[in-house]
C-alpha positions as CSV (number, residue, x, y, z in Angstrom):
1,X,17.4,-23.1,-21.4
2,X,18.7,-20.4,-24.4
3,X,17.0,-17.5,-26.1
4,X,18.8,-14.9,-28.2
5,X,17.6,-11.3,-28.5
6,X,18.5,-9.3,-31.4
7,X,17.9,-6.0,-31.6
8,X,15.9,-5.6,-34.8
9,X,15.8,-1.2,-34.5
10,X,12.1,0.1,-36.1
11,X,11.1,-0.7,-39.9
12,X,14.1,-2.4,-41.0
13,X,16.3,0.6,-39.1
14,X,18.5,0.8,-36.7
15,X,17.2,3.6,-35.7
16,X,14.5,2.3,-32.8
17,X,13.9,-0.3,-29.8
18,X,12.7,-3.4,-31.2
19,X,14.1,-6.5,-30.2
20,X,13.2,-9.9,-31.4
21,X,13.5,-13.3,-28.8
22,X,13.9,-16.5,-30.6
23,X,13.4,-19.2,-27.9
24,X,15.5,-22.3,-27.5
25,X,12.3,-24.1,-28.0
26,X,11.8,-22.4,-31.5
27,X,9.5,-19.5,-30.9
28,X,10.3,-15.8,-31.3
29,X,8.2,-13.1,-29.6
30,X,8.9,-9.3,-30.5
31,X,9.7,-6.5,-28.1
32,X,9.9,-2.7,-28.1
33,X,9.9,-0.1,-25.9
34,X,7.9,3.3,-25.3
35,X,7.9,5.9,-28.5
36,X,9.4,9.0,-27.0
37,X,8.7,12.0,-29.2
38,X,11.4,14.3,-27.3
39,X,14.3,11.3,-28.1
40,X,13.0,9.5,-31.5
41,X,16.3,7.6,-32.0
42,X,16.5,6.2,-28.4
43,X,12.7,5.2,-27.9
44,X,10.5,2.5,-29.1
45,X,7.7,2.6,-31.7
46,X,5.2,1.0,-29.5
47,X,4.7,-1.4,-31.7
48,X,5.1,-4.9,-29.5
49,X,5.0,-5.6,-25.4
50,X,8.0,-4.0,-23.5
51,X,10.3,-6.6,-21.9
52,X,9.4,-5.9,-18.1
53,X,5.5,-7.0,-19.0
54,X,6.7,-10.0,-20.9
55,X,8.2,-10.3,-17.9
56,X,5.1,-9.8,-15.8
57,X,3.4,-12.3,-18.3
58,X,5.6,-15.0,-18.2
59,X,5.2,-15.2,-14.2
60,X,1.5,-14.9,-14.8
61,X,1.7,-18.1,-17.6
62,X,4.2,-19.8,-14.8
63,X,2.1,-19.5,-12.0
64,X,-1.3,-20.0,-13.7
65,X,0.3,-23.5,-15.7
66,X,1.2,-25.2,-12.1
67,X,-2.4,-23.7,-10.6
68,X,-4.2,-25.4,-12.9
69,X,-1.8,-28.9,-12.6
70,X,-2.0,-28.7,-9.1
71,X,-6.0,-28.8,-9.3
72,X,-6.1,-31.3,-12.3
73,X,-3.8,-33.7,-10.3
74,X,-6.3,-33.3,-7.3
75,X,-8.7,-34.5,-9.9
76,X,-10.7,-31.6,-9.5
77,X,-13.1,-30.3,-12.4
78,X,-11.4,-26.9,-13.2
79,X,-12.7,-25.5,-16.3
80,X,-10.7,-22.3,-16.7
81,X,-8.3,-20.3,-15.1
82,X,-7.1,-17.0,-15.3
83,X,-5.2,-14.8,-13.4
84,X,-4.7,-11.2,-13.9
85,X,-1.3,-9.3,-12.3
86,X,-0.7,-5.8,-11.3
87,X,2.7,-4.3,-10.6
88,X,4.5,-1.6,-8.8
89,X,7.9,-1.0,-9.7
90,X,11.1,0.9,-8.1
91,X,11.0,4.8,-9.6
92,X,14.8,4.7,-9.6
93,X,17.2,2.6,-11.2
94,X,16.9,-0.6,-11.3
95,X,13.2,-0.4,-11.8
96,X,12.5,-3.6,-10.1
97,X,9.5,-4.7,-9.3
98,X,8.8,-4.1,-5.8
99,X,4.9,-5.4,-5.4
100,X,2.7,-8.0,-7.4
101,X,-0.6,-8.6,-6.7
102,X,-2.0,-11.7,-8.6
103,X,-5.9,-11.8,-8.9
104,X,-7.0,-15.6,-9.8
105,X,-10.3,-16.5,-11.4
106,X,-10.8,-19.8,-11.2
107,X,-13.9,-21.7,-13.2
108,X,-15.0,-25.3,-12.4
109,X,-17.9,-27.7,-11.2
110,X,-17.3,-28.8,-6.9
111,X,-13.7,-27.6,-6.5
112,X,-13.3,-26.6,-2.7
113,X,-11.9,-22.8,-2.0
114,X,-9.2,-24.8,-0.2
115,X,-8.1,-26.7,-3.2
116,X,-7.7,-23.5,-4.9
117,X,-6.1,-21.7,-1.8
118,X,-3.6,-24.8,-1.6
119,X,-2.5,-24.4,-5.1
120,X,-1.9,-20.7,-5.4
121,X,0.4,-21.0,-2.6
122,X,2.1,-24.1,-3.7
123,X,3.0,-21.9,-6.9
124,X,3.9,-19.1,-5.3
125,X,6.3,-20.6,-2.2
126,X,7.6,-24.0,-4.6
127,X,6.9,-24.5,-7.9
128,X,6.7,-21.6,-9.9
129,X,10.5,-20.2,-10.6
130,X,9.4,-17.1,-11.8
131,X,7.5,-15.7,-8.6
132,X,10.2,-17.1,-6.6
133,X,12.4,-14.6,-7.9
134,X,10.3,-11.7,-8.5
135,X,9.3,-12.7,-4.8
136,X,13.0,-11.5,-4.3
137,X,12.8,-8.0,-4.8
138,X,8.6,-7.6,-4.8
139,X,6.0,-8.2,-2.2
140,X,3.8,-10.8,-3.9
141,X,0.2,-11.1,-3.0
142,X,-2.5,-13.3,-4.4
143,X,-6.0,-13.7,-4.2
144,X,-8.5,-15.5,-6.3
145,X,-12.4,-16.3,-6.7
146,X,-13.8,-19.1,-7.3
147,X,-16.2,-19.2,-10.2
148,X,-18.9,-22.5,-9.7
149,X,-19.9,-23.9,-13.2
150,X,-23.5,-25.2,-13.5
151,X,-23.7,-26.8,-16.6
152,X,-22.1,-30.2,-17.9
């Protein structure tokens, strides 16, 4: 796996925090951080994600991706998944994340709880890499609800 990150600055500058990720499978995906009005030259613009939720969000895409395999390979009729994260993080240096809580929402027509309850943990304990290691350095807790679809 590659990516390079170049720092791009703000508005053609160098005078910001935006970064730009090209992918190793050929995307790119901008970052920047926080504007800070006291330190102009050292903040962001605000203008794309910050790299800790991209981080957040690529654990949620992770996780969610082998939920909704796990239930699709059970032959289940999952409709739509979503889950939505919240994090703490350290207040000192390294600002690690130190707690995740993962909120699924699962939509579909006869899928048990259990089915659902199987795959979140078989994300969270083998398959998804990314909560892995977050699950490293941050208490990770999941739960979901299970949404029953009534039309074809």
């Amino acid at each position: 796996m590659e990516c390079t990150v170049s720092w791009t600055g703000a508005c053609g500058t160098r005078s910001g925090m935006g970064f730009v990720a090209e992918t190793g499978s050929g995307h790119a995906l901008v970052m920047d951080g926080a504007a800070d009005p006291a330190q102009p030259a050292l903040g962001g613009q605000n203008l794309a994600p910050r790299p800790m939720e991209l981080l957040l969000a690529g654990t949620g895409g992770c996780t969610a991706y082998d939920v909704v395999l796990i239930l699709r390979r059970g032959r289940h009729d999952v409709r739509a998944c979503t889950v939505s994260l919240k994090a703490d993080r350290a207040e000192t240096d390294p600002k690690v994340f130190t707690r995740i809580h993962m909120h699924f929402t699962v939509r579909g027509r006869g899928i048990p709880p259990a089915a659902v309850e199987r795959a979140i943990a078989l994300s969270h304990d083998k398959y998804c890499s990314a909560s892995v290691m977050l699950g490293k350095t941050a208490q990770i807790e999941t739960s979901f609800e299970l949404i029953e679809e009534l039309t074809g």
